[in-house]
C-alpha positions in Angstrom: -33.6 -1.4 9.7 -32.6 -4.7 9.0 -29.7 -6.9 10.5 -27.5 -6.3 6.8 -27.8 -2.7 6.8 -26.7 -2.1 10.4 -23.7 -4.3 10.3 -22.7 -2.6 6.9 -23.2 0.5 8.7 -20.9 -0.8 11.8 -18.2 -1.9 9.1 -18.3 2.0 7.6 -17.8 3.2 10.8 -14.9 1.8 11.5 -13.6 1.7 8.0 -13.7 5.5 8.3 -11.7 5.9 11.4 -9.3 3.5 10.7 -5.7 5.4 10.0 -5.0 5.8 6.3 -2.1 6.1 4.6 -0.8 7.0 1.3 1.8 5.0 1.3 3.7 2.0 2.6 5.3 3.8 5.5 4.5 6.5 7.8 7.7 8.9 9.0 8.3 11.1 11.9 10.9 13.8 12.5 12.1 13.9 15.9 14.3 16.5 17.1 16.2 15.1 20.8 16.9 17.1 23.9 20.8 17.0 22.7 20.7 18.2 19.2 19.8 15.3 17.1 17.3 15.4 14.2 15.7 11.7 13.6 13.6 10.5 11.5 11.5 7.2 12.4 10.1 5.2 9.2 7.2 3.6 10.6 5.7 0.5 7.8 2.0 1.6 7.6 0.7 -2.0 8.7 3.0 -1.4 12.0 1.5 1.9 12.4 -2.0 0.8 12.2 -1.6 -1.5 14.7 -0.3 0.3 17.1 -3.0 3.1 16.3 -5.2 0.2 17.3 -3.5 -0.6 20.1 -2.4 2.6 21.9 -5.9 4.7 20.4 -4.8 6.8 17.9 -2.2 8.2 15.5 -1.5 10.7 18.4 -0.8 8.4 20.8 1.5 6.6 18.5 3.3 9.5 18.0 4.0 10.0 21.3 4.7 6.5 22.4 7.5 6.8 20.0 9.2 10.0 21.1 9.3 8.6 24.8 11.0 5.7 23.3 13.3 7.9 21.9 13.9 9.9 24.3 14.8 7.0 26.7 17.7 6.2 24.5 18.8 9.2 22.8 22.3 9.2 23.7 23.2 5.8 22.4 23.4 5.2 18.7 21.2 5.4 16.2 21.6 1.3 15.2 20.9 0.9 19.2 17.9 3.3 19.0 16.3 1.4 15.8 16.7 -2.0 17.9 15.3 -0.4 21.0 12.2 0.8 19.1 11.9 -2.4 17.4 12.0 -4.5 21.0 9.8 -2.1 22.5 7.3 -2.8 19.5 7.5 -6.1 19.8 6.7 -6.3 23.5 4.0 -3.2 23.0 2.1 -5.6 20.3 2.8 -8.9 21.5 5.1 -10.1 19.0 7.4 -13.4 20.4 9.9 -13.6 18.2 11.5 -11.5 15.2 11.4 -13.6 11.9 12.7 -11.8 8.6 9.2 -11.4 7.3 7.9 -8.8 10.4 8.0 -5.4 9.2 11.0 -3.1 11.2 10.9 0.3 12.1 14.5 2.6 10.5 15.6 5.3 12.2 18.2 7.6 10.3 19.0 11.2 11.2 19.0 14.1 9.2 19.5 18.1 8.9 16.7 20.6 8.4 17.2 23.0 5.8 17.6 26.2 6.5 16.6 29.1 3.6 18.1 32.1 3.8 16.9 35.3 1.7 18.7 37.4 -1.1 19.4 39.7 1.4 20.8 37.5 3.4 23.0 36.1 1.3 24.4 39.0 -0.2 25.0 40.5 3.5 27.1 37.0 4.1 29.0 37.5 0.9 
């Protein structure tokens, strides 16, 4: 097998478990210890990176909801900051400039379906 063909077979390899995404952002639904549904918007090119750096989308995942759960009683504007300094120090970013990519974190409230029968026993 010649040199060509084994580092094309080297670039497959990792082409195939890189993460990928569908779209520009990757989002996770958190629910806290006190109540609070959040959802994290993750930019893909963020995400990758730190499935680079911390292993895998897994560990990403987690990484995250320790984060979150380290501030979960503040807000959520103080949350989305923590997450973003957190990210910056996990990936070696010095200094925010307008053009890095942020993590969002919002909050939100499942839905909850309820059958006919349900409903007609409510009414």
């Amino acid at each position: 097998m010649g040199t060509v063909e084994k580092s094309q077979q080297v670039a497959n390899k990792q082409f195939r478990s890189a993460p990928y995404h569908l779209s520009a952002s990757v989002a996770l639904d958190f629910l806290t210890s006190s109540g609070r549904y959040q959802k994290i918007i993750i930019p893909a090119s963020i995400f990758d990176q730190l499935c680079v750096h911390l292993g895998n989308a897994h560990k990403v995942k987690q990484w995250i909801g320790a984060r979150c759960a380290e501030v979960e009683t503040l807000s959520l504007l103080c949350v989305e900051q923590y997450l973003n300094i957190m990210l910056r120090d996990k990936l070696g970013v010095v200094r925010h400039s307008e053009q890095t990519p942020r993590i969002t974190v919002s909050t939100w409230q499942p839905v909850h379906y309820c059958s006919t029968d349900q409903h007609q026993e409510m009414d």
